[in-house]
N, C-alpha and C positions, 0 to 999 in steps of 0.2 A: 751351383751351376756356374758353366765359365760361360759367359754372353760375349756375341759378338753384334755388332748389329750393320747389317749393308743396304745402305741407301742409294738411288739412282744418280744423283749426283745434288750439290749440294751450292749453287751459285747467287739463289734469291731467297727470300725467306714468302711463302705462303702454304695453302693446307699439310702438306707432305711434310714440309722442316716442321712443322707445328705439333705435328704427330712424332717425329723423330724428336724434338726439345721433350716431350711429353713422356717418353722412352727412356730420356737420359734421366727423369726426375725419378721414376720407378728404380731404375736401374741406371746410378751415377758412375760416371767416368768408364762407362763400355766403350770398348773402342771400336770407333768408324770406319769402314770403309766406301766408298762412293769412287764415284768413274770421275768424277773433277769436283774441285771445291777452290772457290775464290775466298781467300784468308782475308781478305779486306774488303770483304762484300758484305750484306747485312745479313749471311746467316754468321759472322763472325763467334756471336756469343756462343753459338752450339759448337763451333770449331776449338774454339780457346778452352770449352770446360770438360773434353776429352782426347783423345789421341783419334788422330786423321788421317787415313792413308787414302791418298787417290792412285788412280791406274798409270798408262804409260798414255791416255789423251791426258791428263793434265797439264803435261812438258811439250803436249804439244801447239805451235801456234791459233791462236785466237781462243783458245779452248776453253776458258772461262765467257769469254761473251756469243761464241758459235757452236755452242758441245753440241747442239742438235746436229750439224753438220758431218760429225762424225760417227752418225747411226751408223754406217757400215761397220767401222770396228769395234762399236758396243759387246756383242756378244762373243766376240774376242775376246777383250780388255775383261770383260767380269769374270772370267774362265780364268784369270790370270791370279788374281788372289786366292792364296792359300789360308784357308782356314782351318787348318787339321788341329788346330791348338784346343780349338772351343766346344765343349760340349753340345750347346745351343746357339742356332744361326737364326736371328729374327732380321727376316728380307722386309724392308717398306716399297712399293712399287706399284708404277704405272706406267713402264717401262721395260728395265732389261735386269734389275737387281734380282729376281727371284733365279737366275740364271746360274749363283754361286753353284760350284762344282761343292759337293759334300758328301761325306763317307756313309757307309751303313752303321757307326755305332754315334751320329750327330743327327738331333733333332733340329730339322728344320723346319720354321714357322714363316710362311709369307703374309704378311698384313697389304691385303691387295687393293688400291685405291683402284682400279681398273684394270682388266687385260689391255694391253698393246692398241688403243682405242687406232689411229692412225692405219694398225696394220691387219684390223678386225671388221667390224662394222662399220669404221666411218671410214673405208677404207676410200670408196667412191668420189664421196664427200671432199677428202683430203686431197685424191688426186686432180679433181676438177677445180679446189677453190686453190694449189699451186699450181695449176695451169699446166699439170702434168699431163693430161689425158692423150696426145699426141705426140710425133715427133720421136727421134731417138730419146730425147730427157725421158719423156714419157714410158718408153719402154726400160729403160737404165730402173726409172724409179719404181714401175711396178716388177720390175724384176728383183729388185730390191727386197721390195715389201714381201714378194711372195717365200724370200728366203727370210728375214725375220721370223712371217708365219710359220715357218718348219721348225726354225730355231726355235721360237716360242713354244710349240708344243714338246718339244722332244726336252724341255726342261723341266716339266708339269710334275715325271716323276718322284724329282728330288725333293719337293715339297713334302713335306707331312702332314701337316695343316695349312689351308687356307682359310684366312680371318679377312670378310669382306666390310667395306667400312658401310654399307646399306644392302639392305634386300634385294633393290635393284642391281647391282654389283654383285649379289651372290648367283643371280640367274644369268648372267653374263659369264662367270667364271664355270656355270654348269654348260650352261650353251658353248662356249667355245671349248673348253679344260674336259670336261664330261665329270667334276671335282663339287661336292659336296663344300662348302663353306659356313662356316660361324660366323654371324655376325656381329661387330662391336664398332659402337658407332661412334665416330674420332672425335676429338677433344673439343668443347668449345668454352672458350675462355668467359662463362657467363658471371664468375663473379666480378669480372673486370666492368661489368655493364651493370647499373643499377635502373630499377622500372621508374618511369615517368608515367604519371595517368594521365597530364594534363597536356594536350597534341598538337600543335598549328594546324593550320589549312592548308599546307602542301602535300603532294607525294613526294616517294623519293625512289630513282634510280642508284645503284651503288656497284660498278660493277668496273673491271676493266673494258674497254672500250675498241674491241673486238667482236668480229661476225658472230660467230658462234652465242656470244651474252645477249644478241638481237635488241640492243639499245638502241638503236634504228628502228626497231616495232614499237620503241614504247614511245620516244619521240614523235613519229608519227601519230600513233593513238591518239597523245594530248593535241596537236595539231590541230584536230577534228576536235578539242573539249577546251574554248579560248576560255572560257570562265574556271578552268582551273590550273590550278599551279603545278609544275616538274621540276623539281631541283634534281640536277645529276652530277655524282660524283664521281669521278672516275678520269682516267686517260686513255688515251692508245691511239692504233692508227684512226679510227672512225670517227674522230674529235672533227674534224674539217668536213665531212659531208654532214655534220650532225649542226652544225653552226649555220649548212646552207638551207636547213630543210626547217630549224628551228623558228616557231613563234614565238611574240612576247611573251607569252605565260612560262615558257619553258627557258631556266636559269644554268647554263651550262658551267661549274665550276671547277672542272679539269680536277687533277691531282689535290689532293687537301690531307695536310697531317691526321695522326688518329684522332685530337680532340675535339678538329672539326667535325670528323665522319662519327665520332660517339653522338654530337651533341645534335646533329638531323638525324639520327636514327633513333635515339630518345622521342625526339618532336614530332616529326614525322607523321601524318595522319595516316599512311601505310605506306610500305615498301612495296615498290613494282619490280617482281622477277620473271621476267621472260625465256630465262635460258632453260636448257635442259640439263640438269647438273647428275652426280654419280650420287652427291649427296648434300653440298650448301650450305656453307657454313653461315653467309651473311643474313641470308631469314632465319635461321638459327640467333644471329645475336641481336636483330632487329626483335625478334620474340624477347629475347632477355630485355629488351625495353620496355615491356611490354608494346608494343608497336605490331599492328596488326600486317599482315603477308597477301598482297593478291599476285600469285604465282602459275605459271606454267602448269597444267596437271600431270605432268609427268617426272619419271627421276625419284630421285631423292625427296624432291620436294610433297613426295605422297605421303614419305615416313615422317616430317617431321610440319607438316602442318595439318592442324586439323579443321574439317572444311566447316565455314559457320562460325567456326567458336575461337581460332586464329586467325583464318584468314579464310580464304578466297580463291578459287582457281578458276583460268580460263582454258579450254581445250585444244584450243589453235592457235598455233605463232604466227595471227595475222592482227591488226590493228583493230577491226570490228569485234572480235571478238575480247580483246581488252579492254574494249571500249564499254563492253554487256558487263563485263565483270566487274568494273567498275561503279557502274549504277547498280548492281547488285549488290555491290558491299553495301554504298551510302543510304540504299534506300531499305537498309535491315540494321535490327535495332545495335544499338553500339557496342561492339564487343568489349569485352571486361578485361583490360591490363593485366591484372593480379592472378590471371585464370591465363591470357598468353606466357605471362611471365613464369608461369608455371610450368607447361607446357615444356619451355627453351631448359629448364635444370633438367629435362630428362637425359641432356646430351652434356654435363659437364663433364668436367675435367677431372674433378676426384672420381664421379663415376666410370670412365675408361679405365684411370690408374686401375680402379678396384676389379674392372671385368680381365683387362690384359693380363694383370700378373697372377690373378688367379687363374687364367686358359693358360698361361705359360708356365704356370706351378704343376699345374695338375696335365697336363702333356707330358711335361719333364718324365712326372712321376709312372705315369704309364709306361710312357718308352727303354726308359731304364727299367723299369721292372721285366716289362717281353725281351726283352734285349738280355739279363740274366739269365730269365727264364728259359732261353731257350740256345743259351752259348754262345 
């Protein structure tokens, strides 16, 4: 097989690059394509250990620190690389990468972190919390979106397979796409994490510091519980209203290298996750602590926690209701580390290796065979 592989673009390193590093270990030195890539930014390592091709937004100004700004010429720019060389085209995306232009005798595979979430269902969402709902911006930006949405389906063809990275994600891809999906649930780095049995007395927040991760609900929550502890790790813009609202019990420590965020998610008497995720990678490595999960009951977070025996769900992103599920956990008997920690290797790392390149082995083998078969 000649591989190519195209990513949405390549400027920070979180779940998506992780998935793409993960690609290149399968399959070393494929060459990249992405809409911009910053060579001196931290996905540098996945840049330097293959060949990099960005679009014509990379030479354009700011375009490593404002690429989002040039969503109108996204589905331009992806159209613009020619991939006729390669037999197989593996698209990673939550965006506009599954958009490559590709022939009838090239298998392509989209590994789909999400449909176009901005230009889909949170479409509402997204135009009210940029303050777009109004005004010419307003109209500029839903007219915008509403051409993405066309763009986006009228590419759905070229795919061959869509590999969703959870359940949740594959119903989404049915819902919007009307596309069948396989599931293969992205990589997480569990043997980087070893189980702790023995816990402190805090919780822990762990999260970038942003609306959507609703670290404002869990802050709040504790507020209302002064007799126990919140450590929160994380940054963003929400750092300054979270400092006005915060009690003593709750320890705000912004940004923190990984060995600090390893060594409270080891301790940690559980992780509090309140987002709604595609799929969640940090209760995921929080489990490889063994470290128990009281999480949001929706998302991702359905597949990889199990209720009772890792962790914990509440039903409403409101503070009362985290507040229930937290006395729920403490007042049921102590969950078993060795039994979370177990739980967390269903989602490693050698595990994806083994499921991707056999869905990519055995695709290949199909598609060249009908493709003989029938001239």
């Amino acid at each position: 097989m000649k591989i190519c592989f195209v990513h949405d673009w390549l400027t920070t390193f979180g779940g998506a690059e992780q998935v793409l590093k993960t690609l290149l270990e399968i399959w070393p030195q494929t060459p990249v394509y992405t809409l911009v890539y910053d060579e001196k930014g931290n996905c540098r390592d996945i840049i330097h250990s293959t060949e990099v091709t960005g679009s014509f937004i990379n030479k354009l100004p700011f375009a490593k620190r404002k690429h989002r700004a040039y969503l109108p010429l996204m589905p331009l720019a992806i159209e613009q690389f020619d991939l006729s060389d390669y037999d197989v085209i593996i698209s990673d995306s939550h965006a506009v990468a599954k958009g490559v232009l590709t022939g009838p005798d090239q298998l392509h595979i989209n590994y789909t972190f999400t449909p176009i979430r901005y230009a889909w269902d949170m479409h509402h969402a997204y135009i009210q919390q940029a303050n777009l709902d109004k005004g010419l911006k307003g109209f500029l930006a839903k007219t915008l979106l509403h051409y993405i949405r066309m763009w986006d389906l009228r590419t759905v063809p070229s795919v061959d397979h869509f590999v969703a990275i959870s359940n949740f994600i594959a119903r989404r891809v049915w819902k919007f796409y009307k596309r069948e999906a396989n599931v293969i649930y992205p990589p997480v780095d569990t043997d980087r994490l070893t189980l702790q049995t023995k816990k402190s007395n805090y919780y822990l927040a762990l999260s970038r510091l942003v609306p959507y991760k609703k670290t404002d609900l869990i802050v709040q929550a504790f507020t209302q519980m002064p007799d126990r502890k919140l450590v929160v790790i994380g940054d963003g813009p929400q750092m300054k209203d979270l400092k006005k609202i915060a009690s003593d019990n709750i320890e705000l420590l912004g940004f923190q290298p990984n060995s600090v965020v390893e060594d409270h998610l080891k301790h940690a008497k559980a992780l509090i996750y309140a987002a709604e995720e595609d799929f969640g990678i940090v209760p995921v490595e929080a489990q490889a602590c063994g470290t128990p999960v009281i999480a949001f009951g929706k998302g991702g977070a359905l597949e990889t926690i199990v209720p009772r025996e890792t962790g914990f769900f509440f039903n409403r992103q409101e503070p009362d209701a985290l507040i229930q599920a937290v006395r729920d956990f403490e007042s049921h008997p102590v969950l078993a580390p060795e039994k979370i920690r177990l739980n967390a290797e269903r989602f490693s790392k050698n595990r994806f290796k083994a499921e991707m390149q056999s869905f990519v082995e055995n695709a290949y083998d199909q598609f060249f065979e009908f493709r003989d078969q029938t001239g």
